[in-house]
PDB file of N, CA, C and O in Angstrom:
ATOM      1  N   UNK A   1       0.840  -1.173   0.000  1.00  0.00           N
ATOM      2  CA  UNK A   1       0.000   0.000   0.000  1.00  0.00           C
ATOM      3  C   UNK A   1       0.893   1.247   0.000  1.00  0.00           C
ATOM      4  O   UNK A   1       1.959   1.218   0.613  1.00  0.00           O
ATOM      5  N   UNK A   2       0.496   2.343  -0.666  1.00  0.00           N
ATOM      6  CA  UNK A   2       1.457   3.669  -0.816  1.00  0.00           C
ATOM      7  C   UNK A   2       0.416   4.474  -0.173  1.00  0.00           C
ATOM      8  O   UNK A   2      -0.797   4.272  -0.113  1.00  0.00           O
ATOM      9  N   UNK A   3       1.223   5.554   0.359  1.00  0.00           N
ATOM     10  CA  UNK A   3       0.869   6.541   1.275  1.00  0.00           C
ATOM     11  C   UNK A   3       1.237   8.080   0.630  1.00  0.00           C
ATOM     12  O   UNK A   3       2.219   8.240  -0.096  1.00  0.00           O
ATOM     13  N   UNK A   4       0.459   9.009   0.938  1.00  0.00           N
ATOM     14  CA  UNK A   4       0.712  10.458   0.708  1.00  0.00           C
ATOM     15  C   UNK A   4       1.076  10.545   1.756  1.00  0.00           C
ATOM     16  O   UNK A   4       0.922   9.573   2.495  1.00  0.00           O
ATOM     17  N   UNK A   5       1.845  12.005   2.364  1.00  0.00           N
ATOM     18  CA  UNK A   5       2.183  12.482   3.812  1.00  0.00           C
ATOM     19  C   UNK A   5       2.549  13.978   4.068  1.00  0.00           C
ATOM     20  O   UNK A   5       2.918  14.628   3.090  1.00  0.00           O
ATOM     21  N   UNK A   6       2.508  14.361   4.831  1.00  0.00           N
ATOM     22  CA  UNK A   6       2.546  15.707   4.727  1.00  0.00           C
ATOM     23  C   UNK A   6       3.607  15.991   6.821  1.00  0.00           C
ATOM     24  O   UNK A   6       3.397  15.917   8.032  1.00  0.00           O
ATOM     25  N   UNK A   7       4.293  16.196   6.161  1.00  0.00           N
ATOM     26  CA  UNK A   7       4.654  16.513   7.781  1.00  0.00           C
ATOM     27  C   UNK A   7       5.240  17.833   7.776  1.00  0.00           C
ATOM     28  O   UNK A   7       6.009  18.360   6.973  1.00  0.00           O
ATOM     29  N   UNK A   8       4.573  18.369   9.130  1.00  0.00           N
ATOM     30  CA  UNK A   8       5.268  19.924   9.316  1.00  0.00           C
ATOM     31  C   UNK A   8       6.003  19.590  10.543  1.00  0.00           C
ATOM     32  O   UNK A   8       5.778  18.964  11.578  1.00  0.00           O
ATOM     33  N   UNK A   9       7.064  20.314   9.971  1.00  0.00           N
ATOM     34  CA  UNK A   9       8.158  20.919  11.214  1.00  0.00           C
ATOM     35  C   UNK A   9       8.152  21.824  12.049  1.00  0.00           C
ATOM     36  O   UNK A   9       8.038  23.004  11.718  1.00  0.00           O
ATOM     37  N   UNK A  10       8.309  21.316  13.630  1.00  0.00           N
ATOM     38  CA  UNK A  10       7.525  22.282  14.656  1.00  0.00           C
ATOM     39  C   UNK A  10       9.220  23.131  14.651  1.00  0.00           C
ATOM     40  O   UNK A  10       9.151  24.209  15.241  1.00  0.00           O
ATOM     41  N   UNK A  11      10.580  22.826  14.126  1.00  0.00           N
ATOM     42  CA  UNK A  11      11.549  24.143  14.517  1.00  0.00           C
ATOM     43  C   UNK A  11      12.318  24.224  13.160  1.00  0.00           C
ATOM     44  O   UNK A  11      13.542  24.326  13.239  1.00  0.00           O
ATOM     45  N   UNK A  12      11.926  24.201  12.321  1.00  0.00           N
ATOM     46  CA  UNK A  12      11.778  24.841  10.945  1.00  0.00           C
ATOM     47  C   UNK A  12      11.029  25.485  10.269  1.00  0.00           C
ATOM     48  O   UNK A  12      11.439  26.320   9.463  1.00  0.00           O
ATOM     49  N   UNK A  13       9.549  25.174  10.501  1.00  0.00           N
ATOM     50  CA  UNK A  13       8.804  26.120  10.073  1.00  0.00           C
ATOM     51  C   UNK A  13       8.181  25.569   8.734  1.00  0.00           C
ATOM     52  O   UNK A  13       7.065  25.901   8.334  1.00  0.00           O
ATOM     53  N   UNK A  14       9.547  24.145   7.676  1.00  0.00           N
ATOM     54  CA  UNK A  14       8.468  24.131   6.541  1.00  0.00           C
ATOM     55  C   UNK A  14       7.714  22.587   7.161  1.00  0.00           C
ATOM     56  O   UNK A  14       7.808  21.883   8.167  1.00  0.00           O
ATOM     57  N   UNK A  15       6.883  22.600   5.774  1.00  0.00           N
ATOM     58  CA  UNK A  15       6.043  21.631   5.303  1.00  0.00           C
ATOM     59  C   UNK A  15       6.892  20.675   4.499  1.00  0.00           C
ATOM     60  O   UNK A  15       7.794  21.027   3.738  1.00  0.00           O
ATOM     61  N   UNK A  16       6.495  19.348   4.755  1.00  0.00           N
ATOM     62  CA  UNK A  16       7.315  18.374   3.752  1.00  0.00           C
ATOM     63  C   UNK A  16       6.227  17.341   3.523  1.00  0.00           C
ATOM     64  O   UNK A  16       5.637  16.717   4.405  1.00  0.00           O
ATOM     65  N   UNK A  17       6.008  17.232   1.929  1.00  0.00           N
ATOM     66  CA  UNK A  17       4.736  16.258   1.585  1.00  0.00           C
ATOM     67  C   UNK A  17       5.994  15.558   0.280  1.00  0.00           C
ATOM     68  O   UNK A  17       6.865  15.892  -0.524  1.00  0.00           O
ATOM     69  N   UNK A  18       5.043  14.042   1.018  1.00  0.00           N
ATOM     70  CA  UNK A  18       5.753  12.908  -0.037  1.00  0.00           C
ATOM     71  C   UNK A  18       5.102  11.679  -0.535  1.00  0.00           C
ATOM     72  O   UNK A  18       4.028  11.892  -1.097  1.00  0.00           O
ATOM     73  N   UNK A  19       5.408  10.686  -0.483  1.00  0.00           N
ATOM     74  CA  UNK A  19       4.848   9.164  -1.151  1.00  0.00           C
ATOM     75  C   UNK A  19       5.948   8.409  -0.328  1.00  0.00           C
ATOM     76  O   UNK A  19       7.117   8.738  -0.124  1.00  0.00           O
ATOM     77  N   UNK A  20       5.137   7.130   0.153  1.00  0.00           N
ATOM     78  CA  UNK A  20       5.634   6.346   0.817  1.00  0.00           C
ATOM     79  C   UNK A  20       5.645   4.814   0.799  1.00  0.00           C
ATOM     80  O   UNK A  20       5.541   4.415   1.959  1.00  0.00           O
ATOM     81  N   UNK A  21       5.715   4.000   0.093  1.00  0.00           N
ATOM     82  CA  UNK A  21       5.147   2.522   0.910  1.00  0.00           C
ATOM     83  C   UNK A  21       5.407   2.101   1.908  1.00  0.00           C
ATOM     84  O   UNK A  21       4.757   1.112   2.248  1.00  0.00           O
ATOM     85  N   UNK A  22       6.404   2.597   2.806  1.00  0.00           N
ATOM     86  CA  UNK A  22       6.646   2.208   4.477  1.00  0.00           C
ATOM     87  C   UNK A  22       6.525   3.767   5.035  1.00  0.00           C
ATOM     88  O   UNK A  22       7.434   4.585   4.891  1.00  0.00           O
ATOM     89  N   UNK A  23       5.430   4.016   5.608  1.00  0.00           N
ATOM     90  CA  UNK A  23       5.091   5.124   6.318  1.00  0.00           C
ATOM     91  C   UNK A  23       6.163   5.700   7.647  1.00  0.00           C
ATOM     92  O   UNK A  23       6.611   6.813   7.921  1.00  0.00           O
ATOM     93  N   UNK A  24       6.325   4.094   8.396  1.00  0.00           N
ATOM     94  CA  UNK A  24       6.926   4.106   9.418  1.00  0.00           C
ATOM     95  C   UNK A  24       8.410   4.229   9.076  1.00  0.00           C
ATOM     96  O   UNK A  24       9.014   5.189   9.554  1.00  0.00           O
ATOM     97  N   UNK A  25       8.953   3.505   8.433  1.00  0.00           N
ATOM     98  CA  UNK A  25      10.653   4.268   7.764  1.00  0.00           C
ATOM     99  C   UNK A  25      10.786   5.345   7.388  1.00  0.00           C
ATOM    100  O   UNK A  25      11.717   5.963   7.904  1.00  0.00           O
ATOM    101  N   UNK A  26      10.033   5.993   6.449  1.00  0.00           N
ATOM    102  CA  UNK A  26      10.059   7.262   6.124  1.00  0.00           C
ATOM    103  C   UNK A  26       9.976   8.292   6.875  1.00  0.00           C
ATOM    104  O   UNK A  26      10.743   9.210   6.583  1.00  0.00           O
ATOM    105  N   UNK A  27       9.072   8.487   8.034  1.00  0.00           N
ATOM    106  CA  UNK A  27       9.413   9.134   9.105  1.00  0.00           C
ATOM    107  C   UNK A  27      10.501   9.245   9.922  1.00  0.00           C
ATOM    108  O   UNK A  27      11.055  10.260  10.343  1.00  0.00           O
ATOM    109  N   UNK A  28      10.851   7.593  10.178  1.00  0.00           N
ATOM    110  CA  UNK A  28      12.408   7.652  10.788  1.00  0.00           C
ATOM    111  C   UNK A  28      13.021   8.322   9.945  1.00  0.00           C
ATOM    112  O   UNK A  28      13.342   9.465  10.269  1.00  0.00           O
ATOM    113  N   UNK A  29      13.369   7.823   8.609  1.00  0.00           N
ATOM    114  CA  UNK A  29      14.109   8.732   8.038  1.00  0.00           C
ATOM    115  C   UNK A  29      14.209  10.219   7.846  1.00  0.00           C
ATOM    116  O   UNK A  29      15.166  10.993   7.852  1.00  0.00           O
ATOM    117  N   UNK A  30      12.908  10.372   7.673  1.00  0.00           N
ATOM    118  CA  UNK A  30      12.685  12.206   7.877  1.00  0.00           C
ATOM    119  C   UNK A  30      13.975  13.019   9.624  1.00  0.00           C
ATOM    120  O   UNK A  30      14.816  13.905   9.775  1.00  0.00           O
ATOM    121  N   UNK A  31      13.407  12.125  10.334  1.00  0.00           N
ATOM    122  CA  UNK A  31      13.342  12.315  11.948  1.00  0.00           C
ATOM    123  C   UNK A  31      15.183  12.099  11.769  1.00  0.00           C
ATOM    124  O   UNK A  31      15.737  12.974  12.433  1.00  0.00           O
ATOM    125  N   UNK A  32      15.950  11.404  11.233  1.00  0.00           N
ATOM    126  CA  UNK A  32      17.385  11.119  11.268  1.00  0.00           C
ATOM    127  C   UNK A  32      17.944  11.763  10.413  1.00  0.00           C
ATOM    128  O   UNK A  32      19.082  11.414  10.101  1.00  0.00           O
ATOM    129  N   UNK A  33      17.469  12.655   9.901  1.00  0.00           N
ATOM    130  CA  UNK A  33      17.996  13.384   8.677  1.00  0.00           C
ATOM    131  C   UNK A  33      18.483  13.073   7.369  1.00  0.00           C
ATOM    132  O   UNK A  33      19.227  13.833   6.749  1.00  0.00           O
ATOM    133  N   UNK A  34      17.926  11.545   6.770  1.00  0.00           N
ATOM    134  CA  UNK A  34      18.542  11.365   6.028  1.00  0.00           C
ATOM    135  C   UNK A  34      18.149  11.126   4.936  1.00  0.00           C
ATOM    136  O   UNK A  34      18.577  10.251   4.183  1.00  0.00           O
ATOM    137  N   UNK A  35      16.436  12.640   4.550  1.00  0.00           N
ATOM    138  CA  UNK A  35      16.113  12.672   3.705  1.00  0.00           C
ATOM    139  C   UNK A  35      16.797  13.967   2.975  1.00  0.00           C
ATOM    140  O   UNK A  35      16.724  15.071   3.514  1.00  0.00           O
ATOM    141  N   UNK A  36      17.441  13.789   1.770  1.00  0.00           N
ATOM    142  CA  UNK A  36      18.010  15.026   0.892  1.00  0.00           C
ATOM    143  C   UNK A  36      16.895  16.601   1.939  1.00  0.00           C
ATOM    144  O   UNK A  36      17.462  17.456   2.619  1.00  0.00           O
ATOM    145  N   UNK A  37      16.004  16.558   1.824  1.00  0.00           N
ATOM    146  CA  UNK A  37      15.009  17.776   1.672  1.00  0.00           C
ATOM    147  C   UNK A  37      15.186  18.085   3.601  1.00  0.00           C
ATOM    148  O   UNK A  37      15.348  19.246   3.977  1.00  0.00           O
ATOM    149  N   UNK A  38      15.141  17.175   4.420  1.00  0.00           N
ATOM    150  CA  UNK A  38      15.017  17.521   5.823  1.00  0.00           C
ATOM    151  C   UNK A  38      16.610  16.791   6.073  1.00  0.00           C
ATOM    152  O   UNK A  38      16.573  15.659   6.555  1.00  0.00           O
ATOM    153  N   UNK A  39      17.701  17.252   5.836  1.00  0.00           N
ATOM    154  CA  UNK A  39      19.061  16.736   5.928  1.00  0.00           C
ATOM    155  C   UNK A  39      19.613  18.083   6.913  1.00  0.00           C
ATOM    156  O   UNK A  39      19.454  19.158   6.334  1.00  0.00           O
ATOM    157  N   UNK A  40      19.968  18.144   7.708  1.00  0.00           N
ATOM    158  CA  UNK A  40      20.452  19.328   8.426  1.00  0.00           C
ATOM    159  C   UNK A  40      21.601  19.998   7.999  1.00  0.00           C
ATOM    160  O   UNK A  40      21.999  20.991   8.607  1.00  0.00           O
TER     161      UNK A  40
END
């Protein structure tokens, strides 16, 4: 199953919307920085 997502950042300020088939990795990954777009 694929997923849309939309997550806002409470100390950045943006919005980040994507596609997923593992909802739950993709967040980790968001959360560890080791998406290109939320990479610190």
């Amino acid at each position: 199953m694929w997923f849309v997502y939309i997550i806002k950042s409470t100390s950045k300020k943006f919005t980040y919307i994507g596609s997923t088939n593992n909802i739950e990795r993709r967040l980790s990954e968001h959360n560890q920085g080791l998406v290109k777009s939320t990479k610190p």
